[in-house]
Residue frames relative to the residue before (quaternion, step in Angstrom):
aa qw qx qy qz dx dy dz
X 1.0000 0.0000 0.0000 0.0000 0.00 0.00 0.00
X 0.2813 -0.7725 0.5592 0.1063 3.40 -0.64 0.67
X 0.7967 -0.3458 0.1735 0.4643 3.80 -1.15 0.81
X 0.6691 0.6658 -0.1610 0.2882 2.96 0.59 -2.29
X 0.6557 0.6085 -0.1220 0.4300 2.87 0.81 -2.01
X 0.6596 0.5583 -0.2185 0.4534 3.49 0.73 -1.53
X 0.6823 0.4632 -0.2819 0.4903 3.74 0.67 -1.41
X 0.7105 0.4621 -0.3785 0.3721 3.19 0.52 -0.93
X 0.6169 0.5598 -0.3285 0.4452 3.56 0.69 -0.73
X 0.5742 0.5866 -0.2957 0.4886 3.45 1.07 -0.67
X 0.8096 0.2613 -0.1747 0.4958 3.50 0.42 -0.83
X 0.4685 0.4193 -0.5888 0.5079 3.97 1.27 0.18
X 0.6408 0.5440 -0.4231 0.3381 4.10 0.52 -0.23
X 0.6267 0.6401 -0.3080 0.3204 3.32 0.58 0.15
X 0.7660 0.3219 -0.0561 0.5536 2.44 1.88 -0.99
X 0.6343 0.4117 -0.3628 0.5446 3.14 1.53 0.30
X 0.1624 0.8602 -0.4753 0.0884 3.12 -0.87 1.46
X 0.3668 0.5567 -0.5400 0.5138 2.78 1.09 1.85
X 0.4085 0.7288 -0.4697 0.2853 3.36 1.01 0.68
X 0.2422 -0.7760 0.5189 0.2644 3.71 -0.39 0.49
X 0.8359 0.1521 0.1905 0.4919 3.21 0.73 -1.89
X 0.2396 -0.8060 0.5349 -0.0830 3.62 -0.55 1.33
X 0.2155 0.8052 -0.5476 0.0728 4.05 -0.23 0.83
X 0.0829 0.7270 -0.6594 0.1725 3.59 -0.51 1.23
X 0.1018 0.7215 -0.6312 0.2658 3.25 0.51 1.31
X 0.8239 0.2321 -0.1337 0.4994 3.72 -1.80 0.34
X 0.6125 0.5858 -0.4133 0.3330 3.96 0.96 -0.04
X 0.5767 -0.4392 0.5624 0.3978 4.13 0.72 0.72
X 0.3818 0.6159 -0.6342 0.2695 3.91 -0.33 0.34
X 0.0515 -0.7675 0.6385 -0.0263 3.65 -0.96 0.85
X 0.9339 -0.1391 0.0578 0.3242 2.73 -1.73 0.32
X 0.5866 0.5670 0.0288 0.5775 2.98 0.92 -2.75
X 0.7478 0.3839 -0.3356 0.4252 3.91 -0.29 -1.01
X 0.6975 0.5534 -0.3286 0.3151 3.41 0.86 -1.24
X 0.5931 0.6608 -0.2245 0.4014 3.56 1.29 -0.92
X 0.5815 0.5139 -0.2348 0.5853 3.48 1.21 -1.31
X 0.7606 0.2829 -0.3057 0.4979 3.76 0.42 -0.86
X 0.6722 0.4644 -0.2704 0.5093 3.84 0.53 -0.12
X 0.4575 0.6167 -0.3613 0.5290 3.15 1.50 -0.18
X 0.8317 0.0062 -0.1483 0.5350 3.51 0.52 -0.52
X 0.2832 0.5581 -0.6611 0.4138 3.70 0.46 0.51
X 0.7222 0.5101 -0.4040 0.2345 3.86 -0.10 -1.27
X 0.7249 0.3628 -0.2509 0.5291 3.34 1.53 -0.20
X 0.2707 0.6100 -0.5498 0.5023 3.48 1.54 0.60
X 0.2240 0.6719 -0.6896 -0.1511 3.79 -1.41 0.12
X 0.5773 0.4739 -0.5508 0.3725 3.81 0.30 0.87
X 0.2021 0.8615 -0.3188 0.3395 2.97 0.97 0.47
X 0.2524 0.8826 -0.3954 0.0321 4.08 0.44 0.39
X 0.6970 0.2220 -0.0984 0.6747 3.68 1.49 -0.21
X 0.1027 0.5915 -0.7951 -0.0854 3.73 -1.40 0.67
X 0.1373 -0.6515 0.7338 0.1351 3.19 -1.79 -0.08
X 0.1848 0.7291 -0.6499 0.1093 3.47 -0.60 0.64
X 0.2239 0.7312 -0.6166 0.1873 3.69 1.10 0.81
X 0.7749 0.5287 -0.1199 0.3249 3.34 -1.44 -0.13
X 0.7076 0.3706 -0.2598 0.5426 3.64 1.48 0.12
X 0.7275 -0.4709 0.3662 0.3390 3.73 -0.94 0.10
X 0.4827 0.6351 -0.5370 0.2745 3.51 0.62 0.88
X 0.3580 -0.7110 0.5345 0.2839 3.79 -0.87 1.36
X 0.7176 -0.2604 0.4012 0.5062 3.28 -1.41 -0.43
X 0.7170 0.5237 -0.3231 0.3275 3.34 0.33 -1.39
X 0.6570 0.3530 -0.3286 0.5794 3.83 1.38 -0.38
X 0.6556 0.3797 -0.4845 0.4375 3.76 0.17 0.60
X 0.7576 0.2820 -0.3107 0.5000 3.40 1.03 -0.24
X 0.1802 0.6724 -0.6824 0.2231 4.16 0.53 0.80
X 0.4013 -0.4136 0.7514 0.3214 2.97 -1.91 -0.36
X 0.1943 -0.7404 0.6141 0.1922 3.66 -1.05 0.87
């Protein structure tokens, strides 16, 4: 997934809030990607499951400030 990609996904979450469940496992996501997609999830609240196991995020991207 590439940056772009990443933002964009971020902002289609905001506005989708009939999501339930969200898997982007095995997809190369870093550090940088993770933010853009957590970037808008935080304003997702139907939300009830993410998975992002399995991809390239350090500690240092689960614990940011978003």
């Amino acid at each position: 997934m590439k940056l772009y990609e990443g933002k964009n996904l971020g902002d289609s979450m905001k506005n989708c809030q009939n999501l339930l469940s969200l898997k982007l496992q095995g997809n190369m996501i870093d550090d940088d990607l993770f933010r853009f997609v957590v970037n808008g999830i935080q304003y997702n609240y139907s939300i009830i499951e993410l998975d992002f196991s399995h991809n390239l995020i350090s500690d240092e991207g689960y614990n940011a400030r978003w």
